[in-house]
C-alpha positions in Angstrom: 8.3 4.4 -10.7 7.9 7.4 -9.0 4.6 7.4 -7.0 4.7 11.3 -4.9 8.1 11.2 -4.8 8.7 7.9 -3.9 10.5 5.1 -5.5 7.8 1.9 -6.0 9.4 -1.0 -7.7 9.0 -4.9 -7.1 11.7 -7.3 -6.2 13.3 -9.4 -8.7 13.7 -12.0 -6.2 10.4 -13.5 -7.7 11.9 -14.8 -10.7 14.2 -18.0 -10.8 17.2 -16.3 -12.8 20.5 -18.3 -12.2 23.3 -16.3 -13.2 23.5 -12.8 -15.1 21.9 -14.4 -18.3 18.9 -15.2 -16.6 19.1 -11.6 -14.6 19.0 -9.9 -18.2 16.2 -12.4 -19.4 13.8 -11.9 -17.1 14.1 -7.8 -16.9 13.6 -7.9 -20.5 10.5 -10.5 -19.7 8.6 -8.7 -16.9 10.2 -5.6 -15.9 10.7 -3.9 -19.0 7.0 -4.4 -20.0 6.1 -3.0 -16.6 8.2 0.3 -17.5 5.9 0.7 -21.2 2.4 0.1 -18.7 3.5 2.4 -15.5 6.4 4.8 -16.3 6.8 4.8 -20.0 8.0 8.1 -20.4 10.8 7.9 -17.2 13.1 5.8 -16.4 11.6 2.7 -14.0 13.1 1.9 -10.8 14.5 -1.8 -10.4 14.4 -3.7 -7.1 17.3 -6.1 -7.6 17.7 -9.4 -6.2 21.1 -10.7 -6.9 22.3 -13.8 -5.3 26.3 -14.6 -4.3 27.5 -16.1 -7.5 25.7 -13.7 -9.5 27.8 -10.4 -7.6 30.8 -12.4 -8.7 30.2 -12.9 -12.1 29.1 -9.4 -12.2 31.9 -8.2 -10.9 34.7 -9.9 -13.8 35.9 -7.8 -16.3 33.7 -5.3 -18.1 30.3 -7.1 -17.4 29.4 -4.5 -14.6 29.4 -1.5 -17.3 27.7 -4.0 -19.7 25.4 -4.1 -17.1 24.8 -1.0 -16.5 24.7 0.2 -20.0 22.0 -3.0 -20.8 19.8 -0.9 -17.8 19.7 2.4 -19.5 19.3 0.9 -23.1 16.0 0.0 -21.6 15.0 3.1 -19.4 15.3 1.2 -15.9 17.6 2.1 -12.8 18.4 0.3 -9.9 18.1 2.2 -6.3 17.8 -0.7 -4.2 18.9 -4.0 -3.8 17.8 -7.1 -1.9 20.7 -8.8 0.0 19.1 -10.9 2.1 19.1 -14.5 0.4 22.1 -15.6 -0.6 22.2 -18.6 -2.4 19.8 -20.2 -5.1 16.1 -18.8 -4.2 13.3 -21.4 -6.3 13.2 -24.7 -7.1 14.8 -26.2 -4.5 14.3 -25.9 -0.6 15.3 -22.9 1.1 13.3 -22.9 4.0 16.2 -21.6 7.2 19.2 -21.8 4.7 17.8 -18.3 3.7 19.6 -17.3 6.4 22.8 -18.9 5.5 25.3 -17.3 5.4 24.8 -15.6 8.0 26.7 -12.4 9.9 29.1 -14.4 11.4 30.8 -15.6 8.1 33.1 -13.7 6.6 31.3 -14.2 3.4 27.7 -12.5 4.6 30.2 -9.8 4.5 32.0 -10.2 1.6 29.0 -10.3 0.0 27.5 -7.9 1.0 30.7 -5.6 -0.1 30.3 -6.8 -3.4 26.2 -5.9 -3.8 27.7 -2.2 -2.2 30.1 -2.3 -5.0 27.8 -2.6 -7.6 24.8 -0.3 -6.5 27.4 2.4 -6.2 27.7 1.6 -10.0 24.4 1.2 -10.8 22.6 4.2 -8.8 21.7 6.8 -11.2 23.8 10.3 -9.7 22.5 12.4 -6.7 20.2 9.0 -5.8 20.4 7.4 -2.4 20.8 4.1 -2.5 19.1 0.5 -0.1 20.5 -2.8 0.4 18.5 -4.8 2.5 19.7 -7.9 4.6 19.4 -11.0 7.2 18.3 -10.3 10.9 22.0 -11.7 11.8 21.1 -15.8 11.8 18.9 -17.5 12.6 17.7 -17.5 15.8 18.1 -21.6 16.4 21.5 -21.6 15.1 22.9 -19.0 17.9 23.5 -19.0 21.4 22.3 -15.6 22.0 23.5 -15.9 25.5 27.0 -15.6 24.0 28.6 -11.8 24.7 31.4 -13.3 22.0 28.8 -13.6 19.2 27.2 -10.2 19.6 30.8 -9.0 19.4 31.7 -10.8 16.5 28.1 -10.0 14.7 29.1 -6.1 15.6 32.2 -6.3 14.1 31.2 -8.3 10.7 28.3 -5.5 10.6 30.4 -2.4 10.9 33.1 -3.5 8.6 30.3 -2.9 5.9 29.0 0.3 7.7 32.9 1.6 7.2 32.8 0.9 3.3 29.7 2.4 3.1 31.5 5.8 4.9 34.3 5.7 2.4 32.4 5.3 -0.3 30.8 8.7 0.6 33.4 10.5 1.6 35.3 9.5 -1.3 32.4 10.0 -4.3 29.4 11.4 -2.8 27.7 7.8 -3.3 25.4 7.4 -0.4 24.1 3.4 0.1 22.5 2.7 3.2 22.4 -1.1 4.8 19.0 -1.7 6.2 18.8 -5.0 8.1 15.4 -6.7 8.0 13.5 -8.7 11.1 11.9 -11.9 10.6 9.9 -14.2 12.4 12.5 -16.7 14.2 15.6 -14.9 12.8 17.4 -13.4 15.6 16.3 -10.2 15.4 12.4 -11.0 14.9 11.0 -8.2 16.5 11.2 -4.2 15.6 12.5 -3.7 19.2 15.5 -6.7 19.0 16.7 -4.5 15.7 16.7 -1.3 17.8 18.2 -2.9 21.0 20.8 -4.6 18.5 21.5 -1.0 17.3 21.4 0.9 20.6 23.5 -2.0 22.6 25.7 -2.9 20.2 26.6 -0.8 17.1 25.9 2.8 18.8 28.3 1.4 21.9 31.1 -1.3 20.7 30.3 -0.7 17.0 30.7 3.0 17.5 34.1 2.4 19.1 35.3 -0.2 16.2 34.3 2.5 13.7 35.5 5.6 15.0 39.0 3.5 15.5 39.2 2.3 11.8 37.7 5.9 10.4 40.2 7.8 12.7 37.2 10.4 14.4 35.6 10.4 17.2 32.4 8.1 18.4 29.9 11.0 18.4 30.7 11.4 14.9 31.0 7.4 14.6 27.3 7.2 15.7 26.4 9.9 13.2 27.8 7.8 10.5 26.2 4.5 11.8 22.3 6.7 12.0 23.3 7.3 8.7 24.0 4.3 6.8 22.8 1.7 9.2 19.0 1.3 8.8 15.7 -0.5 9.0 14.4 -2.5 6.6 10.4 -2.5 7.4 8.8 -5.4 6.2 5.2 -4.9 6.6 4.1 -9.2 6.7 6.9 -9.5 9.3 5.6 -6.7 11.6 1.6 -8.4 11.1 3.1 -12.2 11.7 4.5 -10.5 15.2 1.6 -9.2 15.7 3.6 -5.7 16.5 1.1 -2.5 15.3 2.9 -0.3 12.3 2.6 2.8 14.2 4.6 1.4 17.8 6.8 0.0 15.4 7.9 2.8 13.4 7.9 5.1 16.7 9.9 2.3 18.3 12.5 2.6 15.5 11.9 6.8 16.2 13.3 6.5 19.8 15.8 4.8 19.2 17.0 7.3 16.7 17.2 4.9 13.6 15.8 5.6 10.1 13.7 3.7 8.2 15.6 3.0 5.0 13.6 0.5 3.2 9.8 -0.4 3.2 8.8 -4.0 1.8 5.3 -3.9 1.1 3.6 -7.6 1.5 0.7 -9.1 3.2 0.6 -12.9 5.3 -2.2 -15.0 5.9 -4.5 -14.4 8.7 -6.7 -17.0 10.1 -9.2 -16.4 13.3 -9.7 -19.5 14.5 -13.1 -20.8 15.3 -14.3 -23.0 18.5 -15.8 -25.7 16.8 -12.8 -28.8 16.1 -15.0 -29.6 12.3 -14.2 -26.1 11.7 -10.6 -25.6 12.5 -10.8 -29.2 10.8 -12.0 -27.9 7.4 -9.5 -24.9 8.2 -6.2 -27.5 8.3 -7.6 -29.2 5.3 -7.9 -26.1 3.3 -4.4 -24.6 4.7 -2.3 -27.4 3.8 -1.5 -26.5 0.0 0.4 -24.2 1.2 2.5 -26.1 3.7 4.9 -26.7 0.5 8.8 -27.6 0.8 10.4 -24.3 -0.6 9.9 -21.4 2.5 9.8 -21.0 5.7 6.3 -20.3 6.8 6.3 -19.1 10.3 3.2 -19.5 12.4 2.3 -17.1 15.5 -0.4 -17.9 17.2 -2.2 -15.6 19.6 -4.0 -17.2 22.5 -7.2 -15.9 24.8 -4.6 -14.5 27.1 -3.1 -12.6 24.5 0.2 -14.1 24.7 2.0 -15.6 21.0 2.9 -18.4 20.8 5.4 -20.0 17.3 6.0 -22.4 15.4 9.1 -22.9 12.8 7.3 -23.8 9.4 3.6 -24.6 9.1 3.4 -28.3 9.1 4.2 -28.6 13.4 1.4 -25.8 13.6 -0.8 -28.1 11.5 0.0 -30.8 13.8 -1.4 -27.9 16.6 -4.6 -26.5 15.2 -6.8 -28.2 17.9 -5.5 -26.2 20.7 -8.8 -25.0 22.3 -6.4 -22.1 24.0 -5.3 -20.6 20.5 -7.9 -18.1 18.8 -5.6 -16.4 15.6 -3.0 -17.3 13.8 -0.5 -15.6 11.4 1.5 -17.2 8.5 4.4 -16.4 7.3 3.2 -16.7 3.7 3.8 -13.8 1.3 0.1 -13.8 -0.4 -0.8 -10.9 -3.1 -1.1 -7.6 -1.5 -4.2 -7.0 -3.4 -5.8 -9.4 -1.6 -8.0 -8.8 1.3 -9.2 -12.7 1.4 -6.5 -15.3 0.5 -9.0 -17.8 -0.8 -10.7 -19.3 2.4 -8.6 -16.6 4.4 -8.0 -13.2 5.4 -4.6 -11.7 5.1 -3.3 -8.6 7.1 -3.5 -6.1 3.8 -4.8 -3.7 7.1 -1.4 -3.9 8.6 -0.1 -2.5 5.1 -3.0 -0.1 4.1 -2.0 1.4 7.9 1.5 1.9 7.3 1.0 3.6 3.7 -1.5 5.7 5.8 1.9 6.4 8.2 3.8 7.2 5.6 1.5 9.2 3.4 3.0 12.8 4.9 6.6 11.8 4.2 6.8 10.4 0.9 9.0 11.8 -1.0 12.6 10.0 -1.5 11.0 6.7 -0.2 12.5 3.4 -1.4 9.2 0.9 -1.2 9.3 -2.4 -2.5 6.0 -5.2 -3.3 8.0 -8.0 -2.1 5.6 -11.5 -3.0 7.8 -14.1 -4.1 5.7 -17.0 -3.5 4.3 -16.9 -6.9 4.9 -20.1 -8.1 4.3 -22.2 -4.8 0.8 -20.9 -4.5 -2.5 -22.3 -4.6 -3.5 -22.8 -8.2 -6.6 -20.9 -7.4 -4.5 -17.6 -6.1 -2.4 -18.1 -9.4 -2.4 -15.7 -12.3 0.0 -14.9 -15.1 3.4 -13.4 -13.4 3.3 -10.2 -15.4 -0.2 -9.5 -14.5 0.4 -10.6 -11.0 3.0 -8.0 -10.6 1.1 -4.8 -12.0 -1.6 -5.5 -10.0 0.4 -5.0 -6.9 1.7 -1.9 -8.5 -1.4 -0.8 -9.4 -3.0 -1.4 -6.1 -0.3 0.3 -4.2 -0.6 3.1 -6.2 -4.1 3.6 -6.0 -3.6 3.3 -2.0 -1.4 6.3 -2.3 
């Protein structure tokens, strides 16, 4: 829905669908419904989550025009897409296969083609189009050390930059790729996305492209400013304990955009002296130590220096240490929520970057990105449908 000029929509990737049946089913389930409550008069925006398979399938035959066709029947539209998980996303563990397959496969970028493919059938005409994706890898799986993987990771990257320069030079469709930090990927940080794009794709990628485009690099590094983004996850930045405003200036200096904002909140726990109470704190965290997602933990000690763990369970193992004072999940809670049950969560991180992006509005592609519906405490639970519009509703008050 349009919200002053902005797109808002959720992400589909909270519901299980597996395959294009299941796609259709739960649209007609939860996101039609939300277009009769929010926007029942204009078309509603769709934040689609499609997974590998599912881009093939869509891709045979006539189903992509079904597709589409099915969308306006119903008075939605999508103008972003979620390309970051690949494979199979609840029900099963995902926890750093999220990450697979990462940008040095040749599938991440096949892929990726595809989900360019079929926004540039799906975006309604004169709309800019998002696809969000992986920070790279993951940051255990790499030897970052390596100059051969950064080149290699460059070139997977601007092959998709290249289609995406066709594509609008060819039909006016303009689709952005806007790649997405995370706590332990390789890129974790704001400033690893910008040094990626300043050391890498404005210097070798810029030479790879202008070579395959036939131009030169200044117009090269236009193209890449262009339709090589940043995907600003709001729980991300809080976990990394990075403020919204250094972030977003960061990402200002180094001359990138930001393409795509994921609004979502994490857990935030300040951690008291006294071992019953961290005690009763582990004992109260641990329902949400489950086996689907990663849940990152950053902890921030007296010094001021972080400190991480992979997945919550080691940092469990860890709550006694008398030097740590905060720490930060990795756990997608409602962005409603100030308090997550026993905890706080960092909705201030988020309420402070709507704040940031209040003045600029218009033609912004935001996104309520909770997915961990179904893993949460049953005391956090509610009815998915309702669960959803209050996130919509909330953000839209905030704005």
């Amino acid at each position: 829905m349009l919200v002053h000029g902005a797109h808002l929509t959720y992400c589909t990737n909270i519901h299980p669908a597996s395959g294009m049946d299941g796609v259709r089913r739960s649209l007609d389930e939860y996101t039609v419904p939300l277009r009769a409550r929010f926007s029942p008069d204009k078309p509603f925006g769709v934040g689609l989550r499609l997974s590998g398979e599912e881009t093939v399938e869509l891709l045979r035959g006539t189903a992509l025009a079904d597709f589409r066709a099915f969308l306006d029947e119903r008075g939605l539209y999508v103008f972003t897409l979620n390309g970051f998980p690949y494979g199979p996303f609840h029900g099963q563990a995902v926890k750093a296969q999220v990450h697979a397959p990462d940008w040095r496969d040749p599938e991440r970028v096949a892929y990726t083609l595809r989900l360019v493919d079929i926004l540039a059938a799906l975006l309604p005409e004169g709309q800019e189009g998002s696809i969000s994706t992986s920070p790279l890898s993951y940051a255990a799986w790499i030897d970052a050390e390596d100059p051969q993987t950064w080149a290699v990771l460059t070139e997977n990257v601007i092959q998709v930059i290249e289609a995406l320069v066709r594509l609008r030079e060819a039909s006016g469709v303009f689709i952005h790729l806007d790649m997405e930090p995370e706590p332990d990927g390789l890129l974790q940080r704001s400033a690893d996305l910008a040094a990626f794009y300043q050391d890498h794709l404005l210097r070798r990628g810029a030479r790879l492209l202008a070579g395959r485009l036939g131009t030169d690099e200044e117009r090269a590094r236009a193209h890449l400013r262009d339709h090589f983004q940043a995907c600003f996850d709001v729980c991300h930045v809080a976990v990394m304990y990075e403020d919204p405003a250094g972030a977003l200036a960061l990402y200002r200096d180094a001359g990138m955009q930001i393409g795509k904002i994921q609004l979502s909140s994490a857990l935030r726990l300040p951690l008291p002296d006294d071992a019953q109470e961290r005690a009763a704190l582990a004992t109260a965290l641990a329902p949400f130590a489950e086996g689907t997602y990663l849940h990152q933990v950053v902890a921030r000690t007296r010094e001021g220096e972080l400190k991480q763990y992979p997945d919550l369970p080691p940092a469990l193992a860890d709550i006694h240490d008398p030097d740590v004072t905060e720490w930060r999940v990795h756990f997608h809670v409602p962005v409603f929520l100030e308090q997550a049950g026993a905890f706080g969560s960092t909705q201030g991180a988020l309420l402070g970057t709507l704040d940031l992006l209040r003045p600029e509005l218009t033609g912004r592609h935001l996104e309520v990105e909770t997915y961990t519906w179904d893993v949460l405490p049953p005391e956090l639970k509610r009815p998915l449908g309702e669960s959803i519009a209050r996130e919509l509703e909330w953000v839209q008050g905030v704005l």
